[in-house]
N, C-alpha and C positions, 0 to 999 in steps of 0.2 A: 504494500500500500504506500504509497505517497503521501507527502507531507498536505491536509489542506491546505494550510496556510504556513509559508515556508519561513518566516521572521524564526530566527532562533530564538528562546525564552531567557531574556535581557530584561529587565525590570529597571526603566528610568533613574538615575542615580539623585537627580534633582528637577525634575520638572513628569509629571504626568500628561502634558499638555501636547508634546509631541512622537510622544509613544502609544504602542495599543496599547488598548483598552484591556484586550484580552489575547491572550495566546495560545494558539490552537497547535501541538503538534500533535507528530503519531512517526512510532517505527513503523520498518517494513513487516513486524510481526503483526501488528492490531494495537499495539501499545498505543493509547491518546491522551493528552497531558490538557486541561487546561488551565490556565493561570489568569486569574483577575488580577489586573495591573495597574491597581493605582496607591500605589506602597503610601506617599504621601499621605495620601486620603483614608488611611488601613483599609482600602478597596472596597472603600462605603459606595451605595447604589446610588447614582444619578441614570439618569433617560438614557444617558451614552452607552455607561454599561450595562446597564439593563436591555439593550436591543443588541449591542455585541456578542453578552452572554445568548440572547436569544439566536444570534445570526449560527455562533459556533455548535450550539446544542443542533439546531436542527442540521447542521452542516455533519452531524457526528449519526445523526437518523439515517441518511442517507449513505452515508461512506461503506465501500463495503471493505469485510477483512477486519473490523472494528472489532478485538475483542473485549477490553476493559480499556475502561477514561477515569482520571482521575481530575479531581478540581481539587488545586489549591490557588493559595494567595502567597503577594510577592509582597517579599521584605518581613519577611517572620508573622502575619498577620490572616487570619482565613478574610474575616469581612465585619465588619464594623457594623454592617445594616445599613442605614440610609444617610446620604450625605446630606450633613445639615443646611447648605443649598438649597439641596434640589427640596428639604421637608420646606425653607423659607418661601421656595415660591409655591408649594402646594397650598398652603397656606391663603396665598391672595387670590387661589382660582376660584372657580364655580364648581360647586357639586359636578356636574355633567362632565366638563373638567377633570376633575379628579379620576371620576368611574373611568372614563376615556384613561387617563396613565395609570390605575390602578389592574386596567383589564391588559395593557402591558406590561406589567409585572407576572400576575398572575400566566401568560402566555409564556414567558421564559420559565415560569418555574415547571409548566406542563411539561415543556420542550425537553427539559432535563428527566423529570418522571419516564417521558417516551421512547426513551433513549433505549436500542434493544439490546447493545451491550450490559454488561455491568458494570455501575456508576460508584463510583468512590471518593468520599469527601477525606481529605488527608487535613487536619483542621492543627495549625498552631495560633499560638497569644488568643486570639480573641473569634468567638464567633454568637453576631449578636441580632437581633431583630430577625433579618431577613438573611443575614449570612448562619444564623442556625437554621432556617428553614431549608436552605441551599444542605445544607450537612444532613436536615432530614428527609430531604427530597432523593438520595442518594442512596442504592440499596446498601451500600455498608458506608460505615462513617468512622474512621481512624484518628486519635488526637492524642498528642503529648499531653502528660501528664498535668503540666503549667496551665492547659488551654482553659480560657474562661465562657459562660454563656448566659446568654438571658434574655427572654422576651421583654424587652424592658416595654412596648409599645403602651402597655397601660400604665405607667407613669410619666406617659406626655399627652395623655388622656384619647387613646391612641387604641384599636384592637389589632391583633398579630393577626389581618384576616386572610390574604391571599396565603398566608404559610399554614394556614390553620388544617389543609385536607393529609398533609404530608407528616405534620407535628405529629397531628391525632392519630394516624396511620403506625407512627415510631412509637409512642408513649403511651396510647389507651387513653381516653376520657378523661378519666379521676384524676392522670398524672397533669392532663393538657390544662384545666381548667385552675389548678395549682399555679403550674408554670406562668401559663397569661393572667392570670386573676395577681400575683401577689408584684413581677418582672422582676424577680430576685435574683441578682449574678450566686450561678452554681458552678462547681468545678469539674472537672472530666469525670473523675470518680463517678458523681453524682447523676453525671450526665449518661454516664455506662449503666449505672443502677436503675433509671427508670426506661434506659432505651433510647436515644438521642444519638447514642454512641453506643456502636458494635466492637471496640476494642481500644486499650489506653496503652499506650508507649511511653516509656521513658522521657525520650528526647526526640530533637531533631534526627539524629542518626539513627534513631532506632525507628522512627516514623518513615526514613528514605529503607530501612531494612524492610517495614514491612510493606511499603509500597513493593521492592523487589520481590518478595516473596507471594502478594497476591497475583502478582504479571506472572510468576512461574505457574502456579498454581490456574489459572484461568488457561492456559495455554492443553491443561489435558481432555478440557470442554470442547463439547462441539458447539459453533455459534451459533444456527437454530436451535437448539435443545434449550441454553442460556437466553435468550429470546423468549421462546416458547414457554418456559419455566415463569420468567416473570410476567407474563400475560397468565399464567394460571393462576400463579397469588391472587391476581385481580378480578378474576373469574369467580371464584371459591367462596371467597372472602368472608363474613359474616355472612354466607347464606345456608343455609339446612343441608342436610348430606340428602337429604331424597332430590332436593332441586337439583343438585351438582350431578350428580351421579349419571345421568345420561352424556353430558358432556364432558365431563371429564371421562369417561371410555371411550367415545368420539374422537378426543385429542388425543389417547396413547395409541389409537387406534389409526389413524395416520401420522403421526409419528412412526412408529413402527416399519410402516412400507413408503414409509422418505429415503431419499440417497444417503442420507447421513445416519439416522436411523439404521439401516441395514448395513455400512460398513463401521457404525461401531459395534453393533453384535457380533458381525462376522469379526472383528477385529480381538474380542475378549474371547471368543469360541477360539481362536490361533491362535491364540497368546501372544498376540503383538498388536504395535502401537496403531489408532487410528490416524487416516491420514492428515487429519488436521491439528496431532501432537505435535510438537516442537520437543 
């Protein structure tokens, strides 16, 4: 696979103004990295990034060969949440207004949920408002030990709502209504105990180990199965096993007589690798 977007991932030393927004790579493997770039700003959300992150996410829907993408933030930072900017002039608009850039929010955060890879937030220092939604939008979410979080929205009298289907989705009800009701900065620990986060790291180092070791580990998946799999979570979900049950034998049901499907059977019947192992 080819690089989307060919910019090596450089993170502006002193100006965001003339750098991307966001950085999109990918090995020849399926490996895709993206980086919110506005270290200055700790990669808080304005209109700019919020339609870059949107432009890259669905730029990663399409791409084939994709097997896992990870998102982090440049300059030790996952994302801040909203840049106090962009909250000043939301502020002097009109309702209509608002719904209008609220419903482009909500459209990037989809764009990342849709992604048939799997999605991996790698989260250091800070991840707040909407850059924890970005980490619960993500089927796994990775963060050093240091990293801090919190729906703060309800203490600027504010609701956490476009992140609300993704939160709920990581954390359950009881924990979600907690979280946005009190916007109490919690810690990784904390953030792994109710589900926010699927696993805490040390440090930086040990946060780029397990980046490398999720890329090995995805590499012995076949990528419609990995696709396929997360459209069943959503399928399933909170509904009754008599509803599901026709359809989920449907789906193992071509699966099974797919190309891919029949040379990883035929491939564990041989005792050797399918051909989409690395």
């Amino acid at each position: 696979m080819t690089n989307p977007i060919a910019d090596p991932l450089v993170a502006a030393p002193d100006t965001d103004v003339a750098s991307k927004l966001v950085h999109l790579e990918a090995t020849p493997e399926g490996v895709a990295t993206v980086v919110l770039n506005r270290p200055l700003r700790r990669n808080a959300f304005n209109a700019e990034l919020i339609a870059a992150l949107h432009e890259a996410f669905e730029t990663l829907q399409g791409a084939e060969g994709v097997r896992i993408v990870f998102l982090r933030g440049a300059g030790g930072t996952f994302s801040a949440g909203a840049d106090l900017d962009w909250m000043r002039e939301a502020a002097d608009r009109s309702e209509a207004d608002n719904r209008d850039d609220a419903m482009q929010l909500a459209r990037m955060f989809k764009s990342l949920w849709d992604i048939p890879a799997l999605t991996v937030a790698l989260v250091e220092g800070g991840a707040f408002g909407g850059g924890a939604g970005l980490a619960a939008a993500c089927d796994l979410a990775v963060a050093t030990s240091d990293a801090k979080f919190s729906f703060s929205e309800v203490r600027l009298g504010l609701i956490a709502a476009t992140i609300s289907p993704y939160v709920v989705a990581a954390v359950g009800p009881r924990r979600a209504r907690g979280l946005f009701a009190t916007g109490k900065v919690f810690d990784a620990a904390e953030a792994e105990k109710v589900g926010l986060l699927t696993e805490v790291v040390e440090d930086a180092a040990a946060l780029e180990a397990a980046r490398e070791r999720l890329a090995a580990e995805i590499m012995a998946c076949g990528l419609e199965a990995v696709a396929e799999s997360k459209t069943l979570v959503d399928e399933v979900a909170y509904r009754p096993v008599g509803e599901v049950m026709e359809e989920t034998a449907r789906r193992i049901a071509r699966i099974r007589v797919s190309p891919e499907g029949q040379e990883g059977v035929r491939a564990f019947l041989e005792k050797r690798k399918p051909s989409w192992a690395l």
